[in-house]
Every structure is written in C-alpha cells, then in structure tokens.
Backbone atoms as SQL, in Angstrom:
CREATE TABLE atoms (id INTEGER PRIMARY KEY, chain TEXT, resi INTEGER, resn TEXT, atom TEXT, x REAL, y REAL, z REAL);
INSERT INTO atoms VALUES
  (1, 'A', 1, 'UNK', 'N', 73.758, 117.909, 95.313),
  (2, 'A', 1, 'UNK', 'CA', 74.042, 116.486, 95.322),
  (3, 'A', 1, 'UNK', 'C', 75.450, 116.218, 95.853),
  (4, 'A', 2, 'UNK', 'N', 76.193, 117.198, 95.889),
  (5, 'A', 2, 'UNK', 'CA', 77.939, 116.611, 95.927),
  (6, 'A', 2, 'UNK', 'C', 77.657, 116.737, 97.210),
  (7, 'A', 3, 'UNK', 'N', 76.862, 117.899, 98.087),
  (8, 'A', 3, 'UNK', 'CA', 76.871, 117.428, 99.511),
  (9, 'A', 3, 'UNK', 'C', 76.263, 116.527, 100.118),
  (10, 'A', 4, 'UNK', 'N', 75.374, 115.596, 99.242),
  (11, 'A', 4, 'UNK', 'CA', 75.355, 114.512, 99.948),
  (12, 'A', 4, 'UNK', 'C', 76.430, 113.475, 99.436),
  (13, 'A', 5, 'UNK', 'N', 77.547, 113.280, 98.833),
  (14, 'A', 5, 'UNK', 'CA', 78.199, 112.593, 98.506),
  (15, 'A', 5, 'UNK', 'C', 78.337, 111.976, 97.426),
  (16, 'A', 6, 'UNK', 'N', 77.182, 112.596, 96.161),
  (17, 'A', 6, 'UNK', 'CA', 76.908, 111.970, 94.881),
  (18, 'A', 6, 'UNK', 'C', 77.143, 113.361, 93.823),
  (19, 'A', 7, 'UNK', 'N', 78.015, 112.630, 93.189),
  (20, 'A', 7, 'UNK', 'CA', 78.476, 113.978, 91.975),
  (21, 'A', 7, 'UNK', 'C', 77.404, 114.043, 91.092),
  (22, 'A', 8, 'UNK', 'N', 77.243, 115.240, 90.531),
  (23, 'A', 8, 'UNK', 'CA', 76.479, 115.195, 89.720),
  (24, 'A', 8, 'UNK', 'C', 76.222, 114.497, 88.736),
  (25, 'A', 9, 'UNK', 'N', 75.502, 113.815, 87.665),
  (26, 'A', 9, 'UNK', 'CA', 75.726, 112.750, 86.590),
  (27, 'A', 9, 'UNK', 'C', 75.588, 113.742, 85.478),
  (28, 'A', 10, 'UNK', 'N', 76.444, 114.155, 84.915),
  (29, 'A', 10, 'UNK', 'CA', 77.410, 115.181, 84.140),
  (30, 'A', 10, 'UNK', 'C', 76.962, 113.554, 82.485),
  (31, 'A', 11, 'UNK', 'N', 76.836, 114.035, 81.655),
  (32, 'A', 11, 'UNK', 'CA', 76.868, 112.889, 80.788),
  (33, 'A', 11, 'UNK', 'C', 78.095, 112.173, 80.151),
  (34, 'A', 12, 'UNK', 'N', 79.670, 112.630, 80.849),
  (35, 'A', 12, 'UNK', 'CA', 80.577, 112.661, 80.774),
  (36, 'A', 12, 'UNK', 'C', 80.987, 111.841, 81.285),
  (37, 'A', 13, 'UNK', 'N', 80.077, 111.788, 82.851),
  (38, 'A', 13, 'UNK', 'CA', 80.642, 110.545, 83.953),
  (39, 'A', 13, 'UNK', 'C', 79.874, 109.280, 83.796),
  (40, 'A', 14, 'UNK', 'N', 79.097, 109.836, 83.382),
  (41, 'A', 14, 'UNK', 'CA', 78.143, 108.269, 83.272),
  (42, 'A', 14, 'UNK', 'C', 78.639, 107.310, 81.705),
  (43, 'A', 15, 'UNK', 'N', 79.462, 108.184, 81.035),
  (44, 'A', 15, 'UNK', 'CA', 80.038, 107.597, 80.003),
  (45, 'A', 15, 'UNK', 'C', 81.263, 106.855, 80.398),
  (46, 'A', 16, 'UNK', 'N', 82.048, 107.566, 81.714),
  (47, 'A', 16, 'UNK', 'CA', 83.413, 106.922, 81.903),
  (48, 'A', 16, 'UNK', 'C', 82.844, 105.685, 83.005),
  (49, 'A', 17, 'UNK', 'N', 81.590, 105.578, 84.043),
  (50, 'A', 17, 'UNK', 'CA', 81.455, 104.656, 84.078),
  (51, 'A', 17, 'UNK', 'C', 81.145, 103.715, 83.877),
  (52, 'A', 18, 'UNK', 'N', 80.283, 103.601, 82.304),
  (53, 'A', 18, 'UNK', 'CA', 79.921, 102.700, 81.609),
  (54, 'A', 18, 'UNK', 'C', 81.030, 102.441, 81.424),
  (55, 'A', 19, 'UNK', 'N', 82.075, 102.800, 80.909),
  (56, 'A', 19, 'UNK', 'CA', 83.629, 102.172, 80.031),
  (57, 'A', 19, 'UNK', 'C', 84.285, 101.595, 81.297),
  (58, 'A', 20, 'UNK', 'N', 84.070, 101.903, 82.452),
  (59, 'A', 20, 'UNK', 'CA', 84.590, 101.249, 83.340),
  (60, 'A', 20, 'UNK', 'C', 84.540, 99.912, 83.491),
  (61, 'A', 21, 'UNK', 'N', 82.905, 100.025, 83.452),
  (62, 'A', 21, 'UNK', 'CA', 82.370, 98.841, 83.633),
  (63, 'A', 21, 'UNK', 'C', 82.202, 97.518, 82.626),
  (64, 'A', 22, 'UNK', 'N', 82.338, 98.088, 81.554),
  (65, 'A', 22, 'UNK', 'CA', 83.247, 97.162, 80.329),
  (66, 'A', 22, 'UNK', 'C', 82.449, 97.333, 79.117),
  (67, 'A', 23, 'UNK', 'N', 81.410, 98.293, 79.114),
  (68, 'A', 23, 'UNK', 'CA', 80.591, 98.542, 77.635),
  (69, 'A', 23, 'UNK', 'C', 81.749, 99.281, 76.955),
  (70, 'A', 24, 'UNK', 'N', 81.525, 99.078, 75.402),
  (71, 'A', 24, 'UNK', 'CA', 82.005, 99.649, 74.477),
  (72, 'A', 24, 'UNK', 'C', 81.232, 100.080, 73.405),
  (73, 'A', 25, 'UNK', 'N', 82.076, 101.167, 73.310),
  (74, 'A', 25, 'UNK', 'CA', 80.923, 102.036, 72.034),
  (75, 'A', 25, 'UNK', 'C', 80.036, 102.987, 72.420),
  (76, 'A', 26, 'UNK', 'N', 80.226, 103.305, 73.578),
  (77, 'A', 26, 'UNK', 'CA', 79.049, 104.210, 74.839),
  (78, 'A', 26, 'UNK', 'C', 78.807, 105.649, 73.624),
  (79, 'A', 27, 'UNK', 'N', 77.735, 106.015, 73.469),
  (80, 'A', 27, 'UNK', 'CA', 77.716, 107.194, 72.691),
  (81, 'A', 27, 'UNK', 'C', 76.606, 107.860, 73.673),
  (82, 'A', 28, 'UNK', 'N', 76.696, 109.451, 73.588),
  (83, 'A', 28, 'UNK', 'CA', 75.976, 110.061, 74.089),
  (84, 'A', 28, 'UNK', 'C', 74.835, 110.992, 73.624),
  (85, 'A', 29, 'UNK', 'N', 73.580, 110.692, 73.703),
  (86, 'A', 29, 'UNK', 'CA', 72.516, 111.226, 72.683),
  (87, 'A', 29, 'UNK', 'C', 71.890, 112.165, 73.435),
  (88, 'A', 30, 'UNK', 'N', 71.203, 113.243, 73.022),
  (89, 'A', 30, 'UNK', 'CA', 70.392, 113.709, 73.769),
  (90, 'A', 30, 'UNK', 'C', 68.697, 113.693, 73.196),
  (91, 'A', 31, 'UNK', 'N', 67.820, 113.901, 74.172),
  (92, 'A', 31, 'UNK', 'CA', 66.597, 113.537, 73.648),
  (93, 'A', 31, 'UNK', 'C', 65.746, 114.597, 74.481),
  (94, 'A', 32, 'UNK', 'N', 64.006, 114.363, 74.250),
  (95, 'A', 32, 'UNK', 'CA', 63.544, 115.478, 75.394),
  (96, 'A', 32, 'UNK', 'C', 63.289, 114.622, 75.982),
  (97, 'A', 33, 'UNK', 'N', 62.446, 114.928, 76.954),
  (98, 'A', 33, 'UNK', 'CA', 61.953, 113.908, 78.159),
  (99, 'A', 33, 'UNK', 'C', 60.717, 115.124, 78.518),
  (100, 'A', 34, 'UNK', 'N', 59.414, 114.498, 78.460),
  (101, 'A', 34, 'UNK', 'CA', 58.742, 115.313, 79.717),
  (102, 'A', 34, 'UNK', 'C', 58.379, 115.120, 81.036),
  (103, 'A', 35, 'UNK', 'N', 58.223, 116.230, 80.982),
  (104, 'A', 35, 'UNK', 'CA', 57.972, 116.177, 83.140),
  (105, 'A', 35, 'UNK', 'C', 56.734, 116.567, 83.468),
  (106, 'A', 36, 'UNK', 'N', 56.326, 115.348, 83.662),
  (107, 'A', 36, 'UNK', 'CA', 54.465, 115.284, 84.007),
  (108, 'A', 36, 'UNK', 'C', 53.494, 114.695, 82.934),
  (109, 'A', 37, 'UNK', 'N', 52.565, 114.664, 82.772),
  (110, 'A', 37, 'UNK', 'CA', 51.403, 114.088, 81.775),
  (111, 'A', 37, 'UNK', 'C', 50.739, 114.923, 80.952),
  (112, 'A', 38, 'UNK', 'N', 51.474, 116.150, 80.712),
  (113, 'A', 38, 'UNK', 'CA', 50.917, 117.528, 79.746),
  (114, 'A', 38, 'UNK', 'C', 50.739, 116.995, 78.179),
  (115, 'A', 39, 'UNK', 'N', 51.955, 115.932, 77.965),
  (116, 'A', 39, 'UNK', 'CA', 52.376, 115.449, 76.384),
  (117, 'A', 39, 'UNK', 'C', 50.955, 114.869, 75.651),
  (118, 'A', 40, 'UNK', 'N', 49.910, 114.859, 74.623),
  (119, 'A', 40, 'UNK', 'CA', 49.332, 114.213, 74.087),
  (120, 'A', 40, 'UNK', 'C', 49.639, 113.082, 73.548),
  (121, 'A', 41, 'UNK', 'N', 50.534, 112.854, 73.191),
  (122, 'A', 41, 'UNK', 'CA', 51.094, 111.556, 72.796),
  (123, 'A', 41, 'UNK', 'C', 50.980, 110.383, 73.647),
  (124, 'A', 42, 'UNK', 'N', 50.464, 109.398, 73.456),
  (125, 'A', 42, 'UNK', 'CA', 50.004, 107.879, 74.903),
  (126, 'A', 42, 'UNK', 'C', 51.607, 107.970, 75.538),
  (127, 'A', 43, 'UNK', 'N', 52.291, 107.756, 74.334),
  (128, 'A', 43, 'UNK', 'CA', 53.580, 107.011, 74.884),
  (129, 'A', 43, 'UNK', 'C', 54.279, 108.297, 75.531),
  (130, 'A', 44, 'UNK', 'N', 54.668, 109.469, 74.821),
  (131, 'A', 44, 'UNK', 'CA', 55.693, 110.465, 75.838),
  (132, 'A', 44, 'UNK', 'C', 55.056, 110.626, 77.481),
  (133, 'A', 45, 'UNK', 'N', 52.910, 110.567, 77.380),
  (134, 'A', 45, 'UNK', 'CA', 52.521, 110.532, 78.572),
  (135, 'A', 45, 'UNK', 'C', 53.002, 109.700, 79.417),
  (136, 'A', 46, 'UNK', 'N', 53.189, 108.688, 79.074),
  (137, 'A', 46, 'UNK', 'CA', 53.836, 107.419, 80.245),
  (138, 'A', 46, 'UNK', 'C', 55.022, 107.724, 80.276),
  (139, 'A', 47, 'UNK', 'N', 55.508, 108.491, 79.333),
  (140, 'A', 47, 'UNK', 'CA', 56.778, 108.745, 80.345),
  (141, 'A', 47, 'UNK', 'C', 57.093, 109.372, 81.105),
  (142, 'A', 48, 'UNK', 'N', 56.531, 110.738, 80.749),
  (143, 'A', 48, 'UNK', 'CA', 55.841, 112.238, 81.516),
  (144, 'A', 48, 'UNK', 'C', 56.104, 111.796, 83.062),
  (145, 'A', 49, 'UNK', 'N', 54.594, 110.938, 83.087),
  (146, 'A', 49, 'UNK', 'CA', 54.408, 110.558, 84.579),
  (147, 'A', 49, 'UNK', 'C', 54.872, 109.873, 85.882),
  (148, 'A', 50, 'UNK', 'N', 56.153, 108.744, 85.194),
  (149, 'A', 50, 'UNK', 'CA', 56.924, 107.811, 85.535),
  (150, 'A', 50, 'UNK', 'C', 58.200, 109.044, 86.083),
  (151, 'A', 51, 'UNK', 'N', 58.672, 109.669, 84.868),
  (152, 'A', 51, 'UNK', 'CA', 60.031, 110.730, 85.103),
  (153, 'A', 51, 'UNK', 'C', 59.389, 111.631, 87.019),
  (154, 'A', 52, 'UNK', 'N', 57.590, 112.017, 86.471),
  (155, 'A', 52, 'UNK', 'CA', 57.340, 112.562, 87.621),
  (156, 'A', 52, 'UNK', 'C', 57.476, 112.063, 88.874),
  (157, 'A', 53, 'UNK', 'N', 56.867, 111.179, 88.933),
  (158, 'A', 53, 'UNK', 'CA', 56.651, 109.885, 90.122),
  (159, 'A', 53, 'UNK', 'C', 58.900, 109.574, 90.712),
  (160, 'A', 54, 'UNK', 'N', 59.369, 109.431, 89.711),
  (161, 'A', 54, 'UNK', 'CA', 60.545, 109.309, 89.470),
  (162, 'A', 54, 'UNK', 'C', 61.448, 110.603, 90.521),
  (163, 'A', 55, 'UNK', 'N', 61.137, 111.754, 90.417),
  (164, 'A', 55, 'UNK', 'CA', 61.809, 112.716, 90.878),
  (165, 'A', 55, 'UNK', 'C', 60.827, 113.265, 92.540),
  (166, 'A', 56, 'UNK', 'N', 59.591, 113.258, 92.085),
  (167, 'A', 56, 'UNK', 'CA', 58.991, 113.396, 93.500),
  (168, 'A', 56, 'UNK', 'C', 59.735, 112.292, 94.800),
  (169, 'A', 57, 'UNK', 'N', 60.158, 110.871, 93.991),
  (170, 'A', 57, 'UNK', 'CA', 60.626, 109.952, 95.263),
  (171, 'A', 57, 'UNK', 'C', 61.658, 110.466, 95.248),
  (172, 'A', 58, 'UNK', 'N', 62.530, 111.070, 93.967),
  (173, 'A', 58, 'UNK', 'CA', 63.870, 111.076, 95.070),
  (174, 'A', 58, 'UNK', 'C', 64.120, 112.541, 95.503),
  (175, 'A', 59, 'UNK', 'N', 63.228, 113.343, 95.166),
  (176, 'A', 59, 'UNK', 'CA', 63.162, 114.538, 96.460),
  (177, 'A', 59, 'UNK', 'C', 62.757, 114.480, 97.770),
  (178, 'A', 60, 'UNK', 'N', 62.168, 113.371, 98.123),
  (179, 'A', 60, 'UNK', 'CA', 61.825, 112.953, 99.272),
  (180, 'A', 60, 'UNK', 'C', 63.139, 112.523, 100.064),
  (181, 'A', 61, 'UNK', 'N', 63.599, 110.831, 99.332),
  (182, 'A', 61, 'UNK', 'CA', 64.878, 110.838, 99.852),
  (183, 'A', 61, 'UNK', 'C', 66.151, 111.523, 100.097),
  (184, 'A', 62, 'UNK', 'N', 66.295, 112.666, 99.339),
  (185, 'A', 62, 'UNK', 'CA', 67.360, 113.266, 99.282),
  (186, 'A', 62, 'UNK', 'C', 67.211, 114.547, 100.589),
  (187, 'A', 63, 'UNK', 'N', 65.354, 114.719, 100.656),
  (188, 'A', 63, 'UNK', 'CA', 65.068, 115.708, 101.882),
  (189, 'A', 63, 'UNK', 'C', 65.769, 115.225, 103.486),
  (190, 'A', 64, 'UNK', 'N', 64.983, 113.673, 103.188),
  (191, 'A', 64, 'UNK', 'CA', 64.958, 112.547, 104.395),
  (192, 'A', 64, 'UNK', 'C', 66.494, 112.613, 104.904),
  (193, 'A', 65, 'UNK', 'N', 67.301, 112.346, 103.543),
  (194, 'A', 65, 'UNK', 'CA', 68.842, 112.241, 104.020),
  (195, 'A', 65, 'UNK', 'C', 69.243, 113.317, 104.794),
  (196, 'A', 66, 'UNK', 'N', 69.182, 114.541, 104.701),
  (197, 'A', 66, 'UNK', 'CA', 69.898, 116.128, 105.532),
  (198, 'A', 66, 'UNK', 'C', 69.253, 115.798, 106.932),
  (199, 'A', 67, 'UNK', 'N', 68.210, 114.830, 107.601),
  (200, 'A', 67, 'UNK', 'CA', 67.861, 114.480, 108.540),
  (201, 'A', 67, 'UNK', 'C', 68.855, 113.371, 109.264),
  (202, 'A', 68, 'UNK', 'N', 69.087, 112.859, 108.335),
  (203, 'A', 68, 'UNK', 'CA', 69.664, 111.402, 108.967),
  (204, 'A', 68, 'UNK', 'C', 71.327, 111.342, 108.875),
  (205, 'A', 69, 'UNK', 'N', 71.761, 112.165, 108.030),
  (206, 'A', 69, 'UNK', 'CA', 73.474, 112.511, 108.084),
  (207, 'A', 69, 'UNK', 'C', 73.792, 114.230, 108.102),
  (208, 'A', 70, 'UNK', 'N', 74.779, 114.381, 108.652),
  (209, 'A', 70, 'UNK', 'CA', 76.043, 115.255, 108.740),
  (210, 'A', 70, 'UNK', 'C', 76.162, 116.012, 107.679),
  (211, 'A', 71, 'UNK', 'N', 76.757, 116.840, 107.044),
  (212, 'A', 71, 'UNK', 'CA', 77.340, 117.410, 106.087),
  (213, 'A', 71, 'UNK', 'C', 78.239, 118.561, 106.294),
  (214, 'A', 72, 'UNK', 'N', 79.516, 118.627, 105.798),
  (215, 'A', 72, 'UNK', 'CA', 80.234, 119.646, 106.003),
  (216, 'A', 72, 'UNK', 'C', 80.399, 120.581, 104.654),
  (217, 'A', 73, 'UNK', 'N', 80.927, 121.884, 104.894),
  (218, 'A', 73, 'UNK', 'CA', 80.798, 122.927, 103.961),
  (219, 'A', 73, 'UNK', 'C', 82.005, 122.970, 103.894);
C-alpha cells in the first residue's frame, strides 16, 4: 500500500485521524470479522460477504492502479 501512496491503516493512525478531525474519546476495540459466508450466524454471514465483496473490489483497484501510475522503489 505505501507504494501506492496510502500508509497502512495501523489502528494507531486511524485514531490520530479521527482526533484530527475533531472526535473525542476515540477508543480502540478489537473484534473478529469474517471473510466470506462460512459463519452460521444470519448476521456475522452478512457481514462475511459484504467484508468479501469489500476486498475483492479493492484488489481490483489497487491491481488497476500499477497500470495507470508510476511507482518508485
């Protein structure tokens, strides 16, 4: 990601830019998340599938981009 110009989202940074941006009280939780529709549960399934759908698009875009820009090492 940093070579395309986007730092990683570290849960560190996404905390300093919430405070940037003027929330207060930012706390950082962790939770699971699944990846795909394996979960029995209705609700973790919808999320399963959304997170999937979610990362298939932006592996696409992020492929698309090394086409369309530059990058230096």
């Amino acid at each position: 990601m940093e070579r395309l110009g986007r730092p990683n989202a570290t849960p560190q940074l996404l905390r300093e830019r919430l405070e940037d941006a003027g929330f207060v009280g930012v706390e950082i939780t962790s939770a699971k998340q699944p990846f795909g529709p394996w979960p029995k549960d209705s609700q973790r399934k919808r999320v399963g599938v959304l997170v999937l759908l979610m990362v298939e698009t932006a592996c696409e875009a992020y492929a698309m981009a090394r086409h369309f820009f530059t990058f230096r090492d």
